[in-house]
BALOBA-1460 file (C-alpha; in Angstrom, 3 decimals):
// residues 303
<rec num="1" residu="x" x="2.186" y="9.719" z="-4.979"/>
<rec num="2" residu="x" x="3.982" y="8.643" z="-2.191"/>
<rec num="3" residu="x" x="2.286" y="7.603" z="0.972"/>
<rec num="4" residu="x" x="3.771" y="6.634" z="4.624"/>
<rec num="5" residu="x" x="1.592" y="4.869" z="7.300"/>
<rec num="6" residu="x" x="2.049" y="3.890" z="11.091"/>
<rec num="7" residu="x" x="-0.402" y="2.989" z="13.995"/>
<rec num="8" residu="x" x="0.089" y="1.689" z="17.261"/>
<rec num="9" residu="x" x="-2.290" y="0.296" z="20.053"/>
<rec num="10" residu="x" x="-2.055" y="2.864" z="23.612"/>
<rec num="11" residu="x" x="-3.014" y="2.024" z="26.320"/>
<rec num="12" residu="x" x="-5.900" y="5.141" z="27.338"/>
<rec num="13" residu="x" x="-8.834" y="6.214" z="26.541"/>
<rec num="14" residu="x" x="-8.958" y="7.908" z="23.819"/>
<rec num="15" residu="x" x="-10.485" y="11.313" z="25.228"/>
<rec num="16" residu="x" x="-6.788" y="11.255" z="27.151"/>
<rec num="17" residu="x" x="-4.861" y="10.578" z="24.284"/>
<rec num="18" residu="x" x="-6.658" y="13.462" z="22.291"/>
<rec num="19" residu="x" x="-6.220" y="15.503" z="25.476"/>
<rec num="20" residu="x" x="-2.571" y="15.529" z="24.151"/>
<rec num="21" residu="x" x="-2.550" y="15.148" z="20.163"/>
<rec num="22" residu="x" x="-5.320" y="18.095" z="19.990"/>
<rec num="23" residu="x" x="-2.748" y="20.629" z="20.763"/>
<rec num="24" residu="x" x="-0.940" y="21.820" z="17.356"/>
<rec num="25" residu="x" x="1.465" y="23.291" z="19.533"/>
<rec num="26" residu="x" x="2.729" y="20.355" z="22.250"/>
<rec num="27" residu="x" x="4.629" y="18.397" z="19.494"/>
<rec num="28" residu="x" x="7.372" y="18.600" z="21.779"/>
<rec num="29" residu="x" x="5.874" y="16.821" z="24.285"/>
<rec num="30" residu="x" x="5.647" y="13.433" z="22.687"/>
<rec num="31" residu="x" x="7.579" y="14.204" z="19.357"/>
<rec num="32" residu="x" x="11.237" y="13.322" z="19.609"/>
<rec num="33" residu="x" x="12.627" y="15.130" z="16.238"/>
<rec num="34" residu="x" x="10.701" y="18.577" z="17.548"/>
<rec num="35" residu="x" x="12.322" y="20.064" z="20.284"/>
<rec num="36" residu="x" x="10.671" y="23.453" z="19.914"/>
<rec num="37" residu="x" x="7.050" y="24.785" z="18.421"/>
<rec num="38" residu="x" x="5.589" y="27.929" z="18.296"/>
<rec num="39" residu="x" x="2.387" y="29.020" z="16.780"/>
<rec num="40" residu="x" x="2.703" y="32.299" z="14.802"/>
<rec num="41" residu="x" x="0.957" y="35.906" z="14.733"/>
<rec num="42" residu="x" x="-0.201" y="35.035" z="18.264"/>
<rec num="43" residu="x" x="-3.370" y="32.682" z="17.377"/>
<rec num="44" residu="x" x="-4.519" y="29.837" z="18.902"/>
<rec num="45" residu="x" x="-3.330" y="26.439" z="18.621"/>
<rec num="46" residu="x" x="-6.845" y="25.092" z="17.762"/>
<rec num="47" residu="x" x="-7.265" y="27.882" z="14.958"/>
<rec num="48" residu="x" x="-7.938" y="26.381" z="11.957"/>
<rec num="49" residu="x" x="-5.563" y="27.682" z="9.296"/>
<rec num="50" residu="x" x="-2.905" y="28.829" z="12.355"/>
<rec num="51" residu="x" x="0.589" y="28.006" z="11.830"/>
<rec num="52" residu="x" x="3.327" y="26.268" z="13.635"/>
<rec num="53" residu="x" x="7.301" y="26.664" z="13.553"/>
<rec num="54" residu="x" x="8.924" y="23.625" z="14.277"/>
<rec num="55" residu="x" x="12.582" y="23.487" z="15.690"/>
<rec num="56" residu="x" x="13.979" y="19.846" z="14.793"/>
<rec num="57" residu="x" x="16.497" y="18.455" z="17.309"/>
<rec num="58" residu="x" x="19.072" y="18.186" z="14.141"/>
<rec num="59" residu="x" x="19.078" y="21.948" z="13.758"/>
<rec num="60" residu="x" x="16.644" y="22.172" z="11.130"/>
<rec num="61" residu="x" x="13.038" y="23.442" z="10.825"/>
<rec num="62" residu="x" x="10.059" y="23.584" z="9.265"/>
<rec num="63" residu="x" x="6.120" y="25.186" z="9.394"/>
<rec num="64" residu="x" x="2.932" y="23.741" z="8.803"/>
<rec num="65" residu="x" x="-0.656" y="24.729" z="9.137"/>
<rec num="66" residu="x" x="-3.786" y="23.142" z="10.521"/>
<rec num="67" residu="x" x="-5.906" y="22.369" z="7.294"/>
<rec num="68" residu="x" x="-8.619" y="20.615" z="9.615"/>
<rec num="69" residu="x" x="-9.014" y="19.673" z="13.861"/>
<rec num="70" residu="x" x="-12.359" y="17.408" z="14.918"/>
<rec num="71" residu="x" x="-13.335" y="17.220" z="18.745"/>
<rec num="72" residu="x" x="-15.824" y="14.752" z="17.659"/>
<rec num="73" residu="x" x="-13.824" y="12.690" z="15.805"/>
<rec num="74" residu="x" x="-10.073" y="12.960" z="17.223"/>
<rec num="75" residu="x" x="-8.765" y="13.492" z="13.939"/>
<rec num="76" residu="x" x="-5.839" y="16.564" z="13.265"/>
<rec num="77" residu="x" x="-5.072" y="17.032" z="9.515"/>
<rec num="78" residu="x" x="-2.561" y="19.634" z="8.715"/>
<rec num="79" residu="x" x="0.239" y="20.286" z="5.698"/>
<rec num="80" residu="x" x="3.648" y="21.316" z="5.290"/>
<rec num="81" residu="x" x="4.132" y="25.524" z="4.237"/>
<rec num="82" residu="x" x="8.279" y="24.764" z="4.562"/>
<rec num="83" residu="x" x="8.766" y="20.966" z="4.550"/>
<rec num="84" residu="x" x="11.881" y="19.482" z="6.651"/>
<rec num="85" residu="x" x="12.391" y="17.036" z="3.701"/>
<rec num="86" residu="x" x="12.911" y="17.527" z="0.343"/>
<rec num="87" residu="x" x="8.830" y="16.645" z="-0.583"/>
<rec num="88" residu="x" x="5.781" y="18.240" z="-2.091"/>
<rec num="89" residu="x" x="2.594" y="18.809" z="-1.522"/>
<rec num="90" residu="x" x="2.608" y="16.500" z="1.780"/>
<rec num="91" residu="x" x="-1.068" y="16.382" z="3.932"/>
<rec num="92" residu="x" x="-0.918" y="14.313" z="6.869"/>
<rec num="93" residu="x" x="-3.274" y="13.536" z="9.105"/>
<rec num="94" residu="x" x="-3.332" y="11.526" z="12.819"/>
<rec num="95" residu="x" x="-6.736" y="9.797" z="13.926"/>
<rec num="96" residu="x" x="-7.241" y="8.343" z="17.285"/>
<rec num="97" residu="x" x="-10.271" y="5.850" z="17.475"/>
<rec num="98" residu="x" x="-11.357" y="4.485" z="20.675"/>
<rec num="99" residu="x" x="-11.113" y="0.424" z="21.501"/>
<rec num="100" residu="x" x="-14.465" y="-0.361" z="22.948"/>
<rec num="101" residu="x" x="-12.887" y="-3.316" z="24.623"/>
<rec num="102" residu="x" x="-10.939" y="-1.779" z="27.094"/>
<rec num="103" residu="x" x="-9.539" y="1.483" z="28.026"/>
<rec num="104" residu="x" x="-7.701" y="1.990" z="24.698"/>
<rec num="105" residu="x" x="-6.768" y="3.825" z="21.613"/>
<rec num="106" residu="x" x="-5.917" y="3.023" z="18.002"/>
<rec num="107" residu="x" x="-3.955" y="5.548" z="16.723"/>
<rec num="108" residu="x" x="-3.056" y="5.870" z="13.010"/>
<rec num="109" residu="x" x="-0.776" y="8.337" z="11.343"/>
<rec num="110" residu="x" x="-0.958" y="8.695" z="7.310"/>
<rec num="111" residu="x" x="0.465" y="11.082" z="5.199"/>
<rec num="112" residu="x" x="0.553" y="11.436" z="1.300"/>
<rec num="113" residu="x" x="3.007" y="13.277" z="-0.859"/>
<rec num="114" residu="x" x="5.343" y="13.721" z="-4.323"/>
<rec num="115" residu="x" x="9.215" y="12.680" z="-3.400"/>
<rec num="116" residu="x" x="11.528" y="13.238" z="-6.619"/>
<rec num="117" residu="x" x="11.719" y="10.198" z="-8.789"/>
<rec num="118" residu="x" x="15.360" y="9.686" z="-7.690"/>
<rec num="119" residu="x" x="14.419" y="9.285" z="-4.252"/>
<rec num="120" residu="x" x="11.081" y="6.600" z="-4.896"/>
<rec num="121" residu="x" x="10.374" y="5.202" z="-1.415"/>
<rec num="122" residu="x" x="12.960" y="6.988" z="0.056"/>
<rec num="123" residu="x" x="10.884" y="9.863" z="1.834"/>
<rec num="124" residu="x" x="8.377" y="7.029" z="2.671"/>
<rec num="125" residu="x" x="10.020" y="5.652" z="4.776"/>
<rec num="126" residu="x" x="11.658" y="7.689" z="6.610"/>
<rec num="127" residu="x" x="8.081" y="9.441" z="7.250"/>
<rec num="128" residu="x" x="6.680" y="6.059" z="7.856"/>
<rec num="129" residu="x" x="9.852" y="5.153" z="10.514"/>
<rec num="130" residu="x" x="11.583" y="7.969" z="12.250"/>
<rec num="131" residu="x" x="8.260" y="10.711" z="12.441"/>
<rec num="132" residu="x" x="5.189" y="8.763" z="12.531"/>
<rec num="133" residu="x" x="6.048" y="5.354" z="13.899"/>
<rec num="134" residu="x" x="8.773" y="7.259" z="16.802"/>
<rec num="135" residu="x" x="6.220" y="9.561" z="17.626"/>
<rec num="136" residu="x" x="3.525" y="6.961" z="18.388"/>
<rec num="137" residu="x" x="5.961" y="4.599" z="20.784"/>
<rec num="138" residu="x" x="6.670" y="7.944" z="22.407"/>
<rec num="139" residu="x" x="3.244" y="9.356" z="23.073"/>
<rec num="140" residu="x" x="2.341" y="5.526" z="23.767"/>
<rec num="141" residu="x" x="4.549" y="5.758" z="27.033"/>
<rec num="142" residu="x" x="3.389" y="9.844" z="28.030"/>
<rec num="143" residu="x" x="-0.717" y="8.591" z="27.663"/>
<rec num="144" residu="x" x="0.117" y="5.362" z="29.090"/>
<rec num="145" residu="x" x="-2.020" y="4.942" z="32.680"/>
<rec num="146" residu="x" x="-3.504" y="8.340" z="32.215"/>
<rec num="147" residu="x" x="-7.429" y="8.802" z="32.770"/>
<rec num="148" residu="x" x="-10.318" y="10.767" z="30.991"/>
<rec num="149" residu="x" x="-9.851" y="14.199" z="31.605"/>
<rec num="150" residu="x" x="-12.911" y="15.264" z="33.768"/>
<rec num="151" residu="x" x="-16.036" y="15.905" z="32.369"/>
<rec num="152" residu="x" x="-15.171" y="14.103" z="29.182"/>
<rec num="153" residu="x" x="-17.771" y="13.021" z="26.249"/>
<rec num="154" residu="x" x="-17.280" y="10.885" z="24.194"/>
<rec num="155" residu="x" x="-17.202" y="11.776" z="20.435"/>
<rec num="156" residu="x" x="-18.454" y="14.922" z="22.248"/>
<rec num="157" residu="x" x="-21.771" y="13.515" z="23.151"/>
<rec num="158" residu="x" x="-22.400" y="12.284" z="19.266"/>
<rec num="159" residu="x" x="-22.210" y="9.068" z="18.557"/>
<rec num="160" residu="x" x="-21.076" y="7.987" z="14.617"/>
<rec num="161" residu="x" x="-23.576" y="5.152" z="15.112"/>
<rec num="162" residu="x" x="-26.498" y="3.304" z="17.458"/>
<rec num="163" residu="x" x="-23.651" y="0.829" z="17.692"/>
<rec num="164" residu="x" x="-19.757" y="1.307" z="17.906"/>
<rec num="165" residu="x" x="-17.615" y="-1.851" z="18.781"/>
<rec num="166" residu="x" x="-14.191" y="-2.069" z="18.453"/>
<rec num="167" residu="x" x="-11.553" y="-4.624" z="19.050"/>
<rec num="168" residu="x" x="-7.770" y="-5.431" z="18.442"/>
<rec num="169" residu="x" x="-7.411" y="-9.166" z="16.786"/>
<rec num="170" residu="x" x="-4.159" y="-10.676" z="17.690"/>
<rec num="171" residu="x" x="-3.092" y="-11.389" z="13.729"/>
<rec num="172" residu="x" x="-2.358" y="-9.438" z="10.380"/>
<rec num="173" residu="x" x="-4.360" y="-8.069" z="8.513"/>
<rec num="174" residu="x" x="-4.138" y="-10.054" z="5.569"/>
<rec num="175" residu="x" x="-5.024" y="-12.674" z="7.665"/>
<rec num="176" residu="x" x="-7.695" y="-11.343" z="9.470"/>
<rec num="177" residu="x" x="-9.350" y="-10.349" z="6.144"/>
<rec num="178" residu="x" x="-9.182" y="-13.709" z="4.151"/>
<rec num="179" residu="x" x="-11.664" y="-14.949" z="7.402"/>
<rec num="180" residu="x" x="-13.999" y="-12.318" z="7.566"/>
<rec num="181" residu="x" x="-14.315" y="-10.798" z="3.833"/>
<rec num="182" residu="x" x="-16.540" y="-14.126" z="3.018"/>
<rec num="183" residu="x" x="-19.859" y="-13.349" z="3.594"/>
<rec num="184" residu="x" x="-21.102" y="-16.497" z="3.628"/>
<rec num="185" residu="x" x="-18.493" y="-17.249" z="6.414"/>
<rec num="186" residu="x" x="-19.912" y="-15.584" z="10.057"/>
<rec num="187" residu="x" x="-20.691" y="-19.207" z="11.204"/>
<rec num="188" residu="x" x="-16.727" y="-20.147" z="11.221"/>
<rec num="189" residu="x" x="-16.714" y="-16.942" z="14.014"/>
<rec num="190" residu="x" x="-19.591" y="-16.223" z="15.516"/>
<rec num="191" residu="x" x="-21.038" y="-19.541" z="18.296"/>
<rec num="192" residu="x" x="-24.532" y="-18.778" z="17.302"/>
<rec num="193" residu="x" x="-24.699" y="-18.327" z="13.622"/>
<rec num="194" residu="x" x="-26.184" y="-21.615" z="12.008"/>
<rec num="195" residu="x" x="-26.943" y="-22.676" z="8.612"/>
<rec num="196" residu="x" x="-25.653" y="-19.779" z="6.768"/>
<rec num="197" residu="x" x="-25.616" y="-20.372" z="2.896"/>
<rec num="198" residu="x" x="-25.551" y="-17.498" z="0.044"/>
<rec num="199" residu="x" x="-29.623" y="-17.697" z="-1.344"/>
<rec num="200" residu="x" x="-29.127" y="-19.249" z="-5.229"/>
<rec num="201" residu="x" x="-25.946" y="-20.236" z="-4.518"/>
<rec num="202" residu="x" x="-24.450" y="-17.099" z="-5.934"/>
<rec num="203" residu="x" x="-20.711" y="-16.153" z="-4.554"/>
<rec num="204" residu="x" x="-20.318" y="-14.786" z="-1.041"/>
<rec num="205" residu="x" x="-18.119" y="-11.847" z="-2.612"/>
<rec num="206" residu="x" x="-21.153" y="-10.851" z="-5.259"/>
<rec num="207" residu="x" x="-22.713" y="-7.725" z="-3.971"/>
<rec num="208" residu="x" x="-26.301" y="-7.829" z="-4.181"/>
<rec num="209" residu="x" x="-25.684" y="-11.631" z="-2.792"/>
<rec num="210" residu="x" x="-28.096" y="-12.420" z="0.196"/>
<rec num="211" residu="x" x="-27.462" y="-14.701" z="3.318"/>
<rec num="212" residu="x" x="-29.472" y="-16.507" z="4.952"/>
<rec num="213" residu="x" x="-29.105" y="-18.192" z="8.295"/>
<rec num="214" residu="x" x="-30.322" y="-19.016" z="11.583"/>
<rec num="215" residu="x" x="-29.436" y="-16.999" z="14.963"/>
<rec num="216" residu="x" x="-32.208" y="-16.795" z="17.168"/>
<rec num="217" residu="x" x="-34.541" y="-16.962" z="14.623"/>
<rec num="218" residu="x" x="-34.066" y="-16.753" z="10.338"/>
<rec num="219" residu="x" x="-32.500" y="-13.671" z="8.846"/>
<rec num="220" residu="x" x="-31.402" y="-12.748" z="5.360"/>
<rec num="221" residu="x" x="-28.895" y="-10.231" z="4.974"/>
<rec num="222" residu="x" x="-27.983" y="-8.351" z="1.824"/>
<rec num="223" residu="x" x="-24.316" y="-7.549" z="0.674"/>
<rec num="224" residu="x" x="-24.159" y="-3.807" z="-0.460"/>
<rec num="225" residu="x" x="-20.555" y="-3.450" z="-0.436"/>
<rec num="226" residu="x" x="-17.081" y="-4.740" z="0.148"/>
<rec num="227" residu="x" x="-13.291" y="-3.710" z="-0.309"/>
<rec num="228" residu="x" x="-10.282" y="-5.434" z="-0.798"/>
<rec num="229" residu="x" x="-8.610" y="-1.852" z="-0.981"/>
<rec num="230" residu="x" x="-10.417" y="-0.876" z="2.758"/>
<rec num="231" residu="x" x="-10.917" y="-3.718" z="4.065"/>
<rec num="232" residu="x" x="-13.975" y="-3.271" z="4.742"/>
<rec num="233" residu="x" x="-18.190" y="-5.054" z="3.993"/>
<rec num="234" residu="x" x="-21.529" y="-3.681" z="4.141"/>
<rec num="235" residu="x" x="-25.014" y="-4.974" z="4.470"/>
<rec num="236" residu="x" x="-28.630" y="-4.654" z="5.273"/>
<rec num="237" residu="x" x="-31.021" y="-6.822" z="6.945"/>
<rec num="238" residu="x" x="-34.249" y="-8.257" z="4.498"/>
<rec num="239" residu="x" x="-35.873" y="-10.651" z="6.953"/>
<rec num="240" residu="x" x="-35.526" y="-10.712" z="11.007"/>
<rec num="241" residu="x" x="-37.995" y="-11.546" z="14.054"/>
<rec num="242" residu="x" x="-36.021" y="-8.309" z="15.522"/>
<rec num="243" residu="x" x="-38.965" y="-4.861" z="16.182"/>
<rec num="244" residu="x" x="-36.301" y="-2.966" z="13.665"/>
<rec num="245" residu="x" x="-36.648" y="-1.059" z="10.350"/>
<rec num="246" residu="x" x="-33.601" y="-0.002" z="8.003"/>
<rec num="247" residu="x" x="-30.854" y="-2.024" z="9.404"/>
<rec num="248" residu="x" x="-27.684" y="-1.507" z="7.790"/>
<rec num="249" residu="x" x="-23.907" y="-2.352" z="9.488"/>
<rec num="250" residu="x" x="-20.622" y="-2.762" z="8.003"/>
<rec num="251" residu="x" x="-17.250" y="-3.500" z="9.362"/>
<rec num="252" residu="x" x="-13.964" y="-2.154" z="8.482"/>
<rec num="253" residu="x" x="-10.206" y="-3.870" z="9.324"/>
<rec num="254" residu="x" x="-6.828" y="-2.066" z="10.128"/>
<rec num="255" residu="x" x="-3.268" y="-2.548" z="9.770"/>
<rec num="256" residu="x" x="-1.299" y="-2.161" z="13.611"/>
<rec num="257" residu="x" x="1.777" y="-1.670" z="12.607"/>
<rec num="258" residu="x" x="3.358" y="-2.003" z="15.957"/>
<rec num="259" residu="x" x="2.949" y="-5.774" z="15.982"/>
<rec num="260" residu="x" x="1.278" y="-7.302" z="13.252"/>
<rec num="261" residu="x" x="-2.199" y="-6.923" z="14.283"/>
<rec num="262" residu="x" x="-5.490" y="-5.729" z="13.244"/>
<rec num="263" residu="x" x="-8.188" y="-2.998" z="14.497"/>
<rec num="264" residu="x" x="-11.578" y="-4.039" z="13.918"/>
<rec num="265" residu="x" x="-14.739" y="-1.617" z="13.920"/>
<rec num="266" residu="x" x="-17.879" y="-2.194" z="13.718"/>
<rec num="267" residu="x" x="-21.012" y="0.040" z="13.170"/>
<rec num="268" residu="x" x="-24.918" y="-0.740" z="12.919"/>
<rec num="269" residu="x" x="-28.181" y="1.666" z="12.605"/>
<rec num="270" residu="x" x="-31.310" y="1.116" z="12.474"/>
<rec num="271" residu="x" x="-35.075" y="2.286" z="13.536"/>
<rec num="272" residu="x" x="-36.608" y="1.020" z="16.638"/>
<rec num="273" residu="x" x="-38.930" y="2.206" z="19.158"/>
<rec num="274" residu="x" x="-36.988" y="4.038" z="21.981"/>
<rec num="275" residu="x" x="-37.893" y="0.900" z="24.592"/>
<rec num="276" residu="x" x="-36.842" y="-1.575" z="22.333"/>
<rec num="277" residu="x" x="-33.297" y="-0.161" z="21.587"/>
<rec num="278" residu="x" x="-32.695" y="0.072" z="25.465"/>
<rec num="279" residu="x" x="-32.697" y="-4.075" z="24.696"/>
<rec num="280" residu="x" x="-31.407" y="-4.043" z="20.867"/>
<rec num="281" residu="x" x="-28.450" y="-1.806" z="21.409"/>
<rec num="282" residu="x" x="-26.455" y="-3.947" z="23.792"/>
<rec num="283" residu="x" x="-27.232" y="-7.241" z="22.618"/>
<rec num="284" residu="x" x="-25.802" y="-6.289" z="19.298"/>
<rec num="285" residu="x" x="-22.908" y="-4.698" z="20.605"/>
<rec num="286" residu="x" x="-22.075" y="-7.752" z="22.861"/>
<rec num="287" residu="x" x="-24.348" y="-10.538" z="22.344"/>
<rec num="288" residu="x" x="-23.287" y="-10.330" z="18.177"/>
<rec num="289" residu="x" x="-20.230" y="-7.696" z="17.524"/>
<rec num="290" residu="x" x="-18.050" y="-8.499" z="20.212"/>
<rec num="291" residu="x" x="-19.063" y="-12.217" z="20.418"/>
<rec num="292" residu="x" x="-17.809" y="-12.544" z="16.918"/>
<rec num="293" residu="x" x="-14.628" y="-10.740" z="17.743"/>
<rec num="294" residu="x" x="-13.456" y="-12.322" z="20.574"/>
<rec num="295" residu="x" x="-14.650" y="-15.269" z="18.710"/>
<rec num="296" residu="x" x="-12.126" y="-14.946" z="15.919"/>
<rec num="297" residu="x" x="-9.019" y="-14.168" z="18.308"/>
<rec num="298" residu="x" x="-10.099" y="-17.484" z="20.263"/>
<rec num="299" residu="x" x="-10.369" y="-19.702" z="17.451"/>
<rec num="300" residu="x" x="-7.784" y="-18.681" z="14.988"/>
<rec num="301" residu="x" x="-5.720" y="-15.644" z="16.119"/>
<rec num="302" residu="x" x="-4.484" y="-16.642" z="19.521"/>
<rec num="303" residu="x" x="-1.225" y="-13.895" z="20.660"/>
């Protein structure tokens, strides 16, 4: 199966970039190729299962439905009925994800598909380049500047986590991840993190591995998962002086294609009394999270 990918830094918030990308209909807006859509039997563009007809600039067309639209998440997912290239069984799907440091987006485009085994990597390609890499540098420059539309929430009010921090790292991704997949390894990024050594002296990358070091008091932290396909680690806390039960967090890493860098997220939940969260929430977001972010850019990743 063939798959295309592009993604792009804009410079929004995300509720005004999804303001625009929402809309099945307003490819033509920010779309170069589509010059014309129109949804059909009269339903609305945010009706699951509705269908567009697209009008390409090069004469052509083609329709595809909405398999799937999120408020909550900004994610659109949606298939081709009459492709504009000869493909099968192509799902796409665009997710916008908001940069906590700063009024930004990250925006990533992926499809998957079958091309014909004459044209291998062809189809890619072209997906990857003229659709979903144009499109983003175009609808960069409409949502560039533009505000929050009012009365905005978001994720619609529900939060994916007690903590959400985000950050773009000014360096590649396989860069990025040959610092941060060692687990034994946060000292090297984070100002505070002391003494940090893998209990038994078992490898950082062994899941079920614990660390142990010092930051404002001694913690041990458990390794539950980790991806070289994702990117992406999980772990739980074992032993802090923090008032907090069930602590789990994980971090994931993405490819920006539109220079080289990387999109970091990071989530963490946990149970706390209410009035100690008002405290716990914030410092982990920028006393540990972000620290260790802007951290990494500082000391390695300077753009």
């Amino acid at each position: 199966m063939a798959k295309a990918y592009a993604s792009a830094i804009l410079q929004a918030p995300v509720e005004a970039v999804w303001s625009i990308v929402r809309n099945f209909n307003g490819l033509p807006q920010w779309l170069p190729a589509v010059v014309e859509s129109r949804i059909e039997d009269g339903r609305d563009a945010d009706s699951v299962g509705c269908v567009r007809r697209l009008k390409l600039g090069d004469g052509g067309g083609c329709t595809e439905r909405l398999l799937a639209l999120d408020d909550s998440r900004y994610r659109v997912t949606y298939a081709f009925i009459e492709p504009a290239f000869p493909i099968t069984d192509y799902v796409s799907t665009l997710e916008l994800i908001p940069v906590t440091s700063g009024e930004r987006t990250f925006a990533h485009w992926s499809g998957a598909f079958e091309e014909k085994p004459e044209d291998a990597g062809k189809w890619e390609k072209v997906i990857s380049g003229d659709v979903y890499t144009a499109g983003l540098v175009s609808l960069a420059g409409k949502v560039r500047g533009m505000a929050a539309p009012a009365g905005a929430r978001r994720w619609d009010g529900f939060r994916p986590s007690k903590v959400f921090c985000s950050s773009v790292i000014n360096g590649p991704l396989t860069a990025v991840w040959e610092r941060v997949r060692d687990f034994a390894a946060l000292g090297a990024w984070h100002p505070d993190v002391t003494a940090m050594h893998m209990l038994g002296g078992v490898r950082s990358d062994k899941i079920s591995g614990v660390r142990a070091f010092d930051m404002g008091g001694h913690l041990h932290e458990r390794l539950t998962y980790l991806s070289d396909r994702e990117h992406a680690f999980r772990y739980t806390i074992e032993q802090s002086p923090m008032p907090w039960l069930d602590y789990h967090a994980g971090a994931r890493f993405y490819p920006v294609t539109d220079a080289n860098r990387t999109f970091a997220v990071w989530t963490a939940d946990w149970t706390a009394a209410p009035n100690d969260d008002v405290g716990l929430i914030p410092g982990i977001h920028n006393s540990v999270f972000q620290k260790a972010f802007d951290t990494l850019n500082e000391r390695y990743f300077r753009g």
